[in-house]
C-alpha positions as CSV (number, residue, x, y, z in Angstrom):
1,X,-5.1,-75.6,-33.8
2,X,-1.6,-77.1,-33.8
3,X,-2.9,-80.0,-36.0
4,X,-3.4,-77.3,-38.8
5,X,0.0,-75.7,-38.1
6,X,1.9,-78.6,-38.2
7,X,0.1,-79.7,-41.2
8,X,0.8,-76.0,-43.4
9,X,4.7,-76.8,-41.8
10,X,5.1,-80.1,-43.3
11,X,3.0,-79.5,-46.7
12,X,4.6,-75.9,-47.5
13,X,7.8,-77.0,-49.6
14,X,5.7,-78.9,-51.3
15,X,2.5,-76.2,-52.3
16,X,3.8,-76.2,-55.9
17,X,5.6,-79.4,-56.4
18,X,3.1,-81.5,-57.2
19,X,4.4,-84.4,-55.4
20,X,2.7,-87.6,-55.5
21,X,4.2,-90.0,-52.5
22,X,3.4,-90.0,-48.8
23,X,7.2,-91.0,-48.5
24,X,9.1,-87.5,-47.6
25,X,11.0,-86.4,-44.8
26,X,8.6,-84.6,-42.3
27,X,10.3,-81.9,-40.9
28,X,12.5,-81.5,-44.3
29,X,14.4,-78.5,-45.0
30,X,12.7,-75.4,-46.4
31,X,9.7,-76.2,-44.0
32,X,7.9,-73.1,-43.2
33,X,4.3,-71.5,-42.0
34,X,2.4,-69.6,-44.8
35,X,-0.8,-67.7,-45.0
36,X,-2.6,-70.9,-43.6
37,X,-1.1,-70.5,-40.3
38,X,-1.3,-66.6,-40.3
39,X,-4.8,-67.1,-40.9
40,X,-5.6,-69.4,-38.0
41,X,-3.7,-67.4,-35.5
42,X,-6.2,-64.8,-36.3
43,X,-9.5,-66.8,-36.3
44,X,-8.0,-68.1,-33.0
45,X,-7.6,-64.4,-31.1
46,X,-10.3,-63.1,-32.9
47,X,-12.5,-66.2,-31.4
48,X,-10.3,-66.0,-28.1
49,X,-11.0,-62.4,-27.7
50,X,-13.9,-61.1,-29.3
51,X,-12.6,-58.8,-31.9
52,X,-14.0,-57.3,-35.1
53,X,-13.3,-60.5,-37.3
54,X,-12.1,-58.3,-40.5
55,X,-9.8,-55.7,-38.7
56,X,-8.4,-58.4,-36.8
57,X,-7.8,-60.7,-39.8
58,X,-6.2,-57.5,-41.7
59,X,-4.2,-56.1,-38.6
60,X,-2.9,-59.9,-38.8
61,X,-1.9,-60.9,-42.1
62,X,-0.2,-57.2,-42.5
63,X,2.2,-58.3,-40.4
64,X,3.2,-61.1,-42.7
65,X,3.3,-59.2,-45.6
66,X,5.8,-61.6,-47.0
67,X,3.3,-64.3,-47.0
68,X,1.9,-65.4,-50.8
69,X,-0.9,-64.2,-50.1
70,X,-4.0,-65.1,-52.7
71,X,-4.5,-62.2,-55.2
72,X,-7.9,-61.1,-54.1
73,X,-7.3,-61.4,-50.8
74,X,-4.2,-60.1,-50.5
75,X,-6.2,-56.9,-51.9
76,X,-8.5,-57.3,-49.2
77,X,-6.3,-57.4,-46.2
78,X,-5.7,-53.4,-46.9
79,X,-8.7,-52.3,-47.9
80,X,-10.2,-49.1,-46.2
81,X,-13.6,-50.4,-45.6
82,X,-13.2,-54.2,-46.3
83,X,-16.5,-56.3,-47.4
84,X,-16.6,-59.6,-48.3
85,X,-16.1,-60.7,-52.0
86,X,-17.7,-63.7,-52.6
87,X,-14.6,-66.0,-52.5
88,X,-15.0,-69.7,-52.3
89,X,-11.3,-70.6,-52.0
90,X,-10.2,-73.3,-49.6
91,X,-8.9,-70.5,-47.2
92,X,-12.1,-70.4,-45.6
93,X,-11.3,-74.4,-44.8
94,X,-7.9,-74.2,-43.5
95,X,-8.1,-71.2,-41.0
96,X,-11.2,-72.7,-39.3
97,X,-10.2,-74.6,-37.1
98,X,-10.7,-72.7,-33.5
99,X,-14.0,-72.4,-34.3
100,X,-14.5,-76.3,-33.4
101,X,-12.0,-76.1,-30.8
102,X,-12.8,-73.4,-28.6
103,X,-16.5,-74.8,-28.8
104,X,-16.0,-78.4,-28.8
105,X,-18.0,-78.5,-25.2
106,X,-20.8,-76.3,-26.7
107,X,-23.5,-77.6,-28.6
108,X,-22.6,-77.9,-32.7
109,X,-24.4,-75.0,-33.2
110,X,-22.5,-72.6,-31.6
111,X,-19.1,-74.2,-33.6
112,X,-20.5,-73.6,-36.9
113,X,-21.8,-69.8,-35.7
114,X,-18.3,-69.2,-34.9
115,X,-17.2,-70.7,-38.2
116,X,-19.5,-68.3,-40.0
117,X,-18.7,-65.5,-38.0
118,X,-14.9,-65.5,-38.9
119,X,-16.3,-67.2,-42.4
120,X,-18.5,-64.7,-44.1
121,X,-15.7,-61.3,-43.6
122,X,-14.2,-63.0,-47.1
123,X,-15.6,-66.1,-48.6
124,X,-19.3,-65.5,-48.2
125,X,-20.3,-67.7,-51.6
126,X,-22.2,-70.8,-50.5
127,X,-19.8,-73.1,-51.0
128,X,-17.3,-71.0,-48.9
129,X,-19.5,-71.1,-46.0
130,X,-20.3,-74.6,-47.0
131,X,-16.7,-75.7,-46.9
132,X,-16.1,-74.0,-43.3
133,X,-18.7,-75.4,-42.1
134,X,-18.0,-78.9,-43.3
135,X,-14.4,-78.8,-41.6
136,X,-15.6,-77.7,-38.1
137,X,-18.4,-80.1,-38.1
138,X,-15.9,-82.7,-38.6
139,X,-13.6,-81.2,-35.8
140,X,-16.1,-81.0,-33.5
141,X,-17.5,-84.9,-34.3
142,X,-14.1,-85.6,-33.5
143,X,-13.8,-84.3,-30.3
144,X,-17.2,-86.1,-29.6
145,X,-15.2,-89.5,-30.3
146,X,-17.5,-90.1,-33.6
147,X,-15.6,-93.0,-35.8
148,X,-14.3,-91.7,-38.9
149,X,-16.9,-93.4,-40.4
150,X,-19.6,-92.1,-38.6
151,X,-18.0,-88.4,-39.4
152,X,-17.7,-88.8,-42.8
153,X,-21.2,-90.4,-43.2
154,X,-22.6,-87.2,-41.3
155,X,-20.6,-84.5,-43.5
156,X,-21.4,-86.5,-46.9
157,X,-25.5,-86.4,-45.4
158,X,-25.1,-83.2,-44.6
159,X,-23.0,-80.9,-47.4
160,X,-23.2,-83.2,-50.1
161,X,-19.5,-83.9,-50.0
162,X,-18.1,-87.7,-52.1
163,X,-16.5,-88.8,-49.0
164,X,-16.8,-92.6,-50.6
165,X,-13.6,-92.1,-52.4
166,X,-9.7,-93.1,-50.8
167,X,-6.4,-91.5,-51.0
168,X,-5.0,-93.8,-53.8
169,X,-8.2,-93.2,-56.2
170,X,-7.7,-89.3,-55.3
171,X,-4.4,-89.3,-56.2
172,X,-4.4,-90.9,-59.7
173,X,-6.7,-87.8,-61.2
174,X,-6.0,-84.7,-59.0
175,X,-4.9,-82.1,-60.0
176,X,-3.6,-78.6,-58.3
177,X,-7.2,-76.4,-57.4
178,X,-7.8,-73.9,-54.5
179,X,-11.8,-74.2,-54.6
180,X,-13.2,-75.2,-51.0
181,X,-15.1,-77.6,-53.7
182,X,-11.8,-79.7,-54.3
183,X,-9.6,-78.9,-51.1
184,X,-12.1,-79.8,-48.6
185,X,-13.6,-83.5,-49.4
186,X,-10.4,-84.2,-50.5
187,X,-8.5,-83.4,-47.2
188,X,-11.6,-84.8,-45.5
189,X,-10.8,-88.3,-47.3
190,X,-6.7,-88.0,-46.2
191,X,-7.9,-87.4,-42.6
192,X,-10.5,-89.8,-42.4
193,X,-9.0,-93.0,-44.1
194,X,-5.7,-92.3,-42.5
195,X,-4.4,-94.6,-38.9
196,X,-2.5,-92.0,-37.0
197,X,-2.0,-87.8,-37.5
198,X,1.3,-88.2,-39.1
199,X,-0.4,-90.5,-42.0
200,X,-3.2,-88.2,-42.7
201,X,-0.5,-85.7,-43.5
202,X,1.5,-87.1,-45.2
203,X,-1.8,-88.4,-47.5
204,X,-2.5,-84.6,-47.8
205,X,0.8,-84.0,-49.1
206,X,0.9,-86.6,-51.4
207,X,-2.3,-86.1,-54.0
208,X,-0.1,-83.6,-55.6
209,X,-2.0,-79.9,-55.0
210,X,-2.2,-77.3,-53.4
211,X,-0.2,-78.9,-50.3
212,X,0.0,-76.7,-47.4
213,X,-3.2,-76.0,-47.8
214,X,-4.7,-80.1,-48.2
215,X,-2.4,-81.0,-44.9
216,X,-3.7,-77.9,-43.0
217,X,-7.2,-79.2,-43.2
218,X,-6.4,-82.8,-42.7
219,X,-4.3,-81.9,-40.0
220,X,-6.9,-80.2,-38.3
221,X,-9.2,-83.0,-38.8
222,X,-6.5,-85.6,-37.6
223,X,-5.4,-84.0,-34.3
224,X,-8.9,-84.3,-32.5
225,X,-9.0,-87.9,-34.3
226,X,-5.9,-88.9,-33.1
227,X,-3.8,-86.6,-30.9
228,X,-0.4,-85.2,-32.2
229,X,2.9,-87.5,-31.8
230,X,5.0,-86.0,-29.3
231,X,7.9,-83.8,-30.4
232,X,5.8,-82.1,-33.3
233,X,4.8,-79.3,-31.4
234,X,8.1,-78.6,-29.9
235,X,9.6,-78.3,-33.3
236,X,7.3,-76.1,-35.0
237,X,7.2,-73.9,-31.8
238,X,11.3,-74.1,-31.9
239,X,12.0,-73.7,-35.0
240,X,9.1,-72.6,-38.0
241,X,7.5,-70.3,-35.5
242,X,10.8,-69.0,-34.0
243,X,10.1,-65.6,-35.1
244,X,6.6,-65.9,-34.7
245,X,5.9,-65.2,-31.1
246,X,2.4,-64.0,-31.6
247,X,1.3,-66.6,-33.4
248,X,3.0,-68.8,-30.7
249,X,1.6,-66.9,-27.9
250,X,-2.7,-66.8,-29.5
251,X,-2.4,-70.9,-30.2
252,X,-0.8,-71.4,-26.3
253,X,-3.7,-69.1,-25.3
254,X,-6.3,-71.5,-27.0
255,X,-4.9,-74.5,-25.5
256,X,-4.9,-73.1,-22.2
């Protein structure tokens, strides 16, 4: 989804910065996509289309090979015979998206069998699943016009998630970490807590971690929530994705 783009655009200069202020310019300079939006693209035509979920995902981050990819999966993308390893990073969280979108007027059932589907080809540990599912159950909420409230009560019930916590109490203690375990409630809180999409980005961006990542996921989160302020699209269709035209042409095809 284009919240999840926009939101790996924004937070990518500052993955490693740990930068601790939700006052930044946007669209800076150095703003680029990373493995987060590779990876959605993929869940997206794999979701769109009906492919084999791990050829697709390794016949689509081998394009990018100059993405930083994560060491065990960057291993995986070109493996022979790929199986899943177990993973419980936060990449099952911030690709994940489609799979609430493109079911959004299906029952929630079918959204988190989608999520598991595209889920369970990598990051196959419980709390990978868990953290997948988590973020499409929120998505889909969303799209149901569920309060923020009532979506964070229902994810906190439901994968035993602190979602009681806000941005500022977050932000004192975090620290950089690419576990779905503190990526996911986290970006949860950013989205949740936040007024408009821009905020909830910006939040993401500011607890200091792994940042393209964090405003992927709230970003995701935030669009169905609140819709995406005109001109943000255009931009990262314009300019980050410039070169991109596959991934540009799968995320039209979803919207369509």
């Amino acid at each position: 989804m284009w919240g999840a783009v926009i939101g790996d655009t924004v937070g990518s200069r500052f993955e490693f910065g740990n930068f601790r202020s939700t006052r930044f310019e946007f669209f800076g300079p150095g703003c680029h996509f990373t493995d987060d939006t590779v990876c959605t693209a993929a869940v997206a035509d794999i979701l769109l289309n009906g492919h084999d979920p791990a050829a697709a995902m390794q016949a689509w981050c081998r394009r990018y090979p100059t993405c930083s990819w994560g060491g065990r999966f960057g291993r995986w993308i070109h493996e022979e015979t790929p199986a899943p390893y177990g993973s419980y990073g936060n990449g099952a969280a911030m690709r994940i998206s489609p799979a609430a979108f493109l079911n959004r007027d299906r029952p929630l059932a079918d959204a988190l069998a989608a999520a598991d589907r595209v889920t369970r080809i990598t990051h196959d540990h419980p709390e990978g699943m868990k953290g997948a599912r988590a973020i499409t159950h929120a998505i889909w909420l969303a799209f149901h016009g569920e309060s923020p409230e009532s979506i964070a009560a229902a994810v906190a019930g439901t994968y035993g998630y602190d979602l009681a916590r806000d941005v500022a109490a977050i932000r004192e203690t975090y620290e950089y970490n690419e576990t779905c375990q503190r990526t996911v409630p986290e970006a949860l809180v950013c989205a949740l807590e936040a007024a408009d999409f821009e905020q909830a980005v910006r939040n993401a961006v500011s607890l200091g971690g792994d940042a393209d990542t964090l405003a992927a996921i709230a970003g995701s989160v935030a669009e169905p929530l609140h819709g995406i302020p005109p001109g943000f699209i255009s931009f990262v269709e314009n300019e980050t994705l410039r070169d991109a035209p596959d991934i540009r042409d799968v995320l039209r095809a979803m919207y369509a």
